[in-house]
N, C-alpha and C positions, 0 to 999 in steps of 0.2 A: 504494500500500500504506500501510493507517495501523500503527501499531505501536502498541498500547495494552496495556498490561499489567496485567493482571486480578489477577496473584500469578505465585508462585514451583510449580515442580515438584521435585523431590527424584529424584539417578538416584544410580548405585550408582558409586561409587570406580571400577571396575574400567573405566566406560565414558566416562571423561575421561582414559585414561589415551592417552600421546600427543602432549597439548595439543590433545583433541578439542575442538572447541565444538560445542554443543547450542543448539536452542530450542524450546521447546515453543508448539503453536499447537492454535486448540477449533478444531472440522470443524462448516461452515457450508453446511446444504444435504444435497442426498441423493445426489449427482452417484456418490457412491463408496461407494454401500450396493451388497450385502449386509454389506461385508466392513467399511464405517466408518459410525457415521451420525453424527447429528448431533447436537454436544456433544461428540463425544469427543474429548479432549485426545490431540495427537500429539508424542513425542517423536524433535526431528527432528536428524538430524549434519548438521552446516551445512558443506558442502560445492561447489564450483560444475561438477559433473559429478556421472553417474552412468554404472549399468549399462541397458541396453535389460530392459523386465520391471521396473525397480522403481519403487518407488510415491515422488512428489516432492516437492516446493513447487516453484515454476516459476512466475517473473515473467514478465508480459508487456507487453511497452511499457514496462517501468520504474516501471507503476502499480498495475498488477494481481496479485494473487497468487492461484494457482489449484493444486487438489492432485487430481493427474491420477499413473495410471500412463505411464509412460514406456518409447515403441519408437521405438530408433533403428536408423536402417536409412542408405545410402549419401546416399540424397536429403534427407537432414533426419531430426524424429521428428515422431512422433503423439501426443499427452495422450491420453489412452485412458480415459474413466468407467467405472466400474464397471456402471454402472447403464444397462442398454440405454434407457431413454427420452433417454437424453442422446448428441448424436453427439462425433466425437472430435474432433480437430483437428488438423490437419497442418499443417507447419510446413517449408520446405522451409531449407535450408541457408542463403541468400540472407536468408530472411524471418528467422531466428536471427539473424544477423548486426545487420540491417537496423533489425528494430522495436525492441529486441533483445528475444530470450526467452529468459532465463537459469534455469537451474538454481541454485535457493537451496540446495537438501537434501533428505536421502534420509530416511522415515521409519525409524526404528528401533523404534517402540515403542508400542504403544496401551493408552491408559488411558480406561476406561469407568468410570461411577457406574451403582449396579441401585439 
């Protein structure tokens, strides 16, 4: 994962309340269209879990970052694209561990330019 920072995004008082942390990241690719395309700025709660059903940032291998919805079930989860030309990925419990593929964050929020 490179970390380059393009500029700053602007969120609202109410959504750092907590001692939330945020990061915002641009959507690279079409893997998550209809519903995100590309360019759009995601704002994301930096978190190292989620719920099965919600949409991620998700390292893999420690080098990769990829933004997949998220089904976790008894044997591991699945990255799940939005976009049927792309298949999923499953990930068994062992292989989390292992390569590891951690959960960075949950999106919160989409920001588009027209």
């Amino acid at each position: 994962m490179i970390e380059d920072i393009l500029g700053y995004e602007d969120i609202s008082a109410d959504m750092i309340k907590g001692d939330k942390e945020y990061f915002a990241l641009k959507v690279k690719g079409d893997s998550m269209t209809p519903n995100y395309l590309d360019g759009d700025v995601l704002i994301v709660l930096k978190q190292d879990s989620c719920e099965s059903g919600q949409d991620c940032i998700v390292a893999v291998n420690g080098d990769d970052a990829t933004f997949k919805r998220v089904f976790i079930n008894d044997n591991g989860f699945t990255l799940q694209p939005l976009n049927n030309q792309y298949q999923p990925l499953f990930y068994t419990n062992e292989e989390i561990i292992n390569k590891p593929v951690k959960v960075l964050g949950v999106v919160k929020e989409i920001r588009r330019s027209i």
